[in-house]
C-alpha positions in Angstrom: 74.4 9.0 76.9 73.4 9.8 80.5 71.8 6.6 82.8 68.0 7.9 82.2 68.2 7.6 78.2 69.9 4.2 78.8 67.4 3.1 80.5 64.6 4.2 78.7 66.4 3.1 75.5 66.9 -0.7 77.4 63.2 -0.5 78.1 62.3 0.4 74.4 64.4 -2.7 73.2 62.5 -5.0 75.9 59.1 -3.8 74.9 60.5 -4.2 71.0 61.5 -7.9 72.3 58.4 -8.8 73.4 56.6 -7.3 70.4 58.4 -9.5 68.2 58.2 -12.6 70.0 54.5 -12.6 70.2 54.7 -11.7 66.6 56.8 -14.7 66.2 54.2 -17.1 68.4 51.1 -15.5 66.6 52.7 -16.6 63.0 53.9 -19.8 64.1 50.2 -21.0 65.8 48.7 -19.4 62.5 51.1 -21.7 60.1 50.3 -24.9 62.1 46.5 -24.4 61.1 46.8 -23.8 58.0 45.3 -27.1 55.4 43.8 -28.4 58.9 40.1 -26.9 57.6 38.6 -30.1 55.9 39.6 -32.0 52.6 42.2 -29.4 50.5 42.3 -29.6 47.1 45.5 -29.4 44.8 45.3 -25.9 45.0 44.9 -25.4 48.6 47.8 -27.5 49.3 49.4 -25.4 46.8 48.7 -22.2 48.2 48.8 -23.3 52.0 52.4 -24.3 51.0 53.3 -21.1 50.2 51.7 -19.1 53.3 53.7 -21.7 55.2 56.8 -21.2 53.7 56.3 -17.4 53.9 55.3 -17.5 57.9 58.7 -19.6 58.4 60.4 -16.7 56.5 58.9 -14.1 58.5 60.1 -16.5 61.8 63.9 -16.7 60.9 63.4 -12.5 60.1 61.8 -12.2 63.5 64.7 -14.5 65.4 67.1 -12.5 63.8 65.3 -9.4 64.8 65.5 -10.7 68.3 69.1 -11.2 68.3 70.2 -7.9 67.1 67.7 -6.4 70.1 69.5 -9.3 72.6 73.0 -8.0 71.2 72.2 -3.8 72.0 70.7 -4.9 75.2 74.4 -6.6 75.8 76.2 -3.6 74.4 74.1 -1.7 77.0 75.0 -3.8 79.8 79.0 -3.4 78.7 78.4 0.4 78.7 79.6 0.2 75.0 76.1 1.1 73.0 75.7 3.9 70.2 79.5 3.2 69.2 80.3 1.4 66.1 81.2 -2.0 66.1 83.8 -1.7 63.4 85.1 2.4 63.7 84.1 2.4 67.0 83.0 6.4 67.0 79.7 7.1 67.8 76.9 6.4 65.6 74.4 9.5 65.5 72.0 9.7 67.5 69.3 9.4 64.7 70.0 6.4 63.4 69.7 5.1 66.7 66.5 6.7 67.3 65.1 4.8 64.4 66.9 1.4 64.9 68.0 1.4 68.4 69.6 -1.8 67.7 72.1 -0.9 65.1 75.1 -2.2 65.2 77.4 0.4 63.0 77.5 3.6 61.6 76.3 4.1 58.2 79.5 4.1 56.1 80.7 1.0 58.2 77.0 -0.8 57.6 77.5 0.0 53.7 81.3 -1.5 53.6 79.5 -4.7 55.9 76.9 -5.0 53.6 79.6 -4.8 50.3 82.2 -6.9 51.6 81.1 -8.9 54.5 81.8 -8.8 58.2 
């Protein structure tokens, strides 16, 4: 890759950063008021239990989101993006265009995902 589509590939993952971290703040100021709107019965706790626990979900998928953007941003910055962490040849161009922040190639991602890192 040339020094242009780096760079417009580095701005893409900090626009996606900032997407997800506002995300992230919008859930977590939306789970703090939930069950704070008067006297909640059994069921309300009930249920505002649940949207909590789901929010917090959605948080630890959207720190981890963050993380795999911080570590391509890195990768960038080492001059070592696109190539496979595990093979180390390039992984296509397509997959990157749909998640810029991958880490491997497909066959390497399905061994990962089968027998661990």
């Amino acid at each position: 890759m040339d020094v242009k589509d780096l760079a417009e590939i580095k701005a893409h993952l900090i626009e996606m950063r900032d997407e997800v971290l506002a995300d992230s703040e919008r859930a977590y100021a939306a789970s703090q008021s939930l069950g704070k709107d008067g006297v909640p019965d059994i069921g309300d706790m009930s249920a505002n239990s649940y949207h909590q626990e789901v929010l917090m979900n959605l948080s630890e998928t959207q720190r981890s989101r963050v993380r795999d953007i911080d570590a391509a941003l890195e990768r960038i910055d080492k001059g070592v993006y696109g190539l496979c962490l595990r093979c180390e040849e390039e992984i296509p161009a397509r997959r990157m265009e749909v998640r810029p922040f991958s880490r491997y190639c497909v066959d390497c991602k399905a061994e990962v995902e089968k027998f661990g890192e």
